[in-house]
C-alpha positions in Angstrom: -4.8 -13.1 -5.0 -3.8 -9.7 -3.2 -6.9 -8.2 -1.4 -9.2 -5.4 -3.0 -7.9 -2.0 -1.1 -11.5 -0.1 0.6 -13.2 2.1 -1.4 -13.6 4.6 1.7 -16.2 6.5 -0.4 -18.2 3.8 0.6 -18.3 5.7 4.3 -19.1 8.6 2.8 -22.3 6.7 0.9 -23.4 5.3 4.8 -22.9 8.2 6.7 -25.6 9.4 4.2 -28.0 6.5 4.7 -27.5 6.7 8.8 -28.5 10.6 8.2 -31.9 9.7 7.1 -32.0 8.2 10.6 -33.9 10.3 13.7 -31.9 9.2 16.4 -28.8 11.5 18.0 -26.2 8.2 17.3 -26.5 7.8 13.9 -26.6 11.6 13.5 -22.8 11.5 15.5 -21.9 8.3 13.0 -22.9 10.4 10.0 -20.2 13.3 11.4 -18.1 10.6 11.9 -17.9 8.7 9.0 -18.3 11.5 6.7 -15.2 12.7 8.1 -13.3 9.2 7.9 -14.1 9.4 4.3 -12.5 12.4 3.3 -9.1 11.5 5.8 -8.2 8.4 4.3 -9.1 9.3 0.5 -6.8 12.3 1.2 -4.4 10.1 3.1 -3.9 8.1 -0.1 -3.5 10.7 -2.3 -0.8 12.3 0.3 0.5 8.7 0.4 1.1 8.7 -3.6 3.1 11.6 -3.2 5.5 10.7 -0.5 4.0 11.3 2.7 4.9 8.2 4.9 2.3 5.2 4.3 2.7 4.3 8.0 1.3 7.5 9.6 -2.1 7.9 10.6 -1.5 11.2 12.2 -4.6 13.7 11.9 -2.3 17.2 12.5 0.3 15.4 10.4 -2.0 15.0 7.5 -3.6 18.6 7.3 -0.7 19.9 7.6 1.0 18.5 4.7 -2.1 19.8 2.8 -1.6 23.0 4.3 1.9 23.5 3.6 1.6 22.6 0.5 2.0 25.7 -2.5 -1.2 24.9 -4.2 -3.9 26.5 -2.8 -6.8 24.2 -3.3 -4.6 21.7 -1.2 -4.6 24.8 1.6 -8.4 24.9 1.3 -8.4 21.2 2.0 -6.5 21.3 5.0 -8.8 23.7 6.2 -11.7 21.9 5.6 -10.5 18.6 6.6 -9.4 20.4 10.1 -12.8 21.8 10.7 -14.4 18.4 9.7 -12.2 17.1 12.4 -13.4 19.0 14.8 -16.9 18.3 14.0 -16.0 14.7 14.2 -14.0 14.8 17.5 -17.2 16.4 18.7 -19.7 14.0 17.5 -17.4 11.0 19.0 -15.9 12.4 22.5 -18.9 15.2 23.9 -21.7 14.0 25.7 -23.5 17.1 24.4 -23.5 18.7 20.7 -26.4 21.4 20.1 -27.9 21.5 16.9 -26.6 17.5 15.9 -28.6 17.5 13.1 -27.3 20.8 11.6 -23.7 19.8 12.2 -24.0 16.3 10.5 -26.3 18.2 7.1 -22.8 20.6 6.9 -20.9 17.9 7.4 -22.3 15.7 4.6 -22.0 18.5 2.6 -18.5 19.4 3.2 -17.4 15.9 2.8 -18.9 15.5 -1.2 -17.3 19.5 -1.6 -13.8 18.0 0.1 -13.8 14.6 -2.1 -14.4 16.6 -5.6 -12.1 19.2 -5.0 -9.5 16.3 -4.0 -10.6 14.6 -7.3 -9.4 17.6 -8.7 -5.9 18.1 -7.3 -2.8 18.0 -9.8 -1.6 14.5 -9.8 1.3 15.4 -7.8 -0.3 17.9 -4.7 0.3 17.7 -2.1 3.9 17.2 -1.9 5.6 16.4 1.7 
């Protein structure tokens, strides 16, 4: 029996239990997760539609989006690259003012990303 693939919504659904959590790490693991979530669901969509399966490439990955002639895919790439930056943040800075902020717009971002991805035609973006 093949394996079940990951539901990597189910990030999405932890990085909003570790939220309701005080403490600065699960705040950076919120930002985190929240933004593996939206990567790899947008990875498979990408993935669908031609982009090499083997590439885990960040840049790569936003830029397909944003290269892409439909403009709901450009607004993706944009969000996914500021969500990036949130996330490199939240894993590689010893400081990050305002944490808390940064992970509520983060959370939110991520639930706007995956239901406008939800929305994409069936074949956007194309590589």
């Amino acid at each position: 029996m093949a394996p079940v693939p990951f539901n990597w919504t189910a990030y999405l659904r932890l990085a909003t239990d570790l939220s309701q959590n005080a403490d600065e790490a699960s705040h950076r693991t919120s930002i985190s997760r929240a933004y593996y979530s939206i990567f790899h669901a947008a990875s498979e969509v990408a993935i669908r539609n031609g982009y090499p399966s083997g590439s885990k490439s960040h840049a790569g990955l936003w830029k397909v989006f944003a290269k892409d002639a439909d403009r709901d895919c450009r607004r993706l790439a944009a969000l996914g690259n500021t969500m990036k930056f949130a996330r490199e943040t939240a894993d590689y800075k010893s400081t990050f003012p305002r944490v808390a902020d940064k992970m509520t717009q983060q959370l939110t971002d991520a639930n706007t990303f995956m239901a406008r991805l939800g929305a994409l035609a069936p074949n956007a973006p194309r590589p």
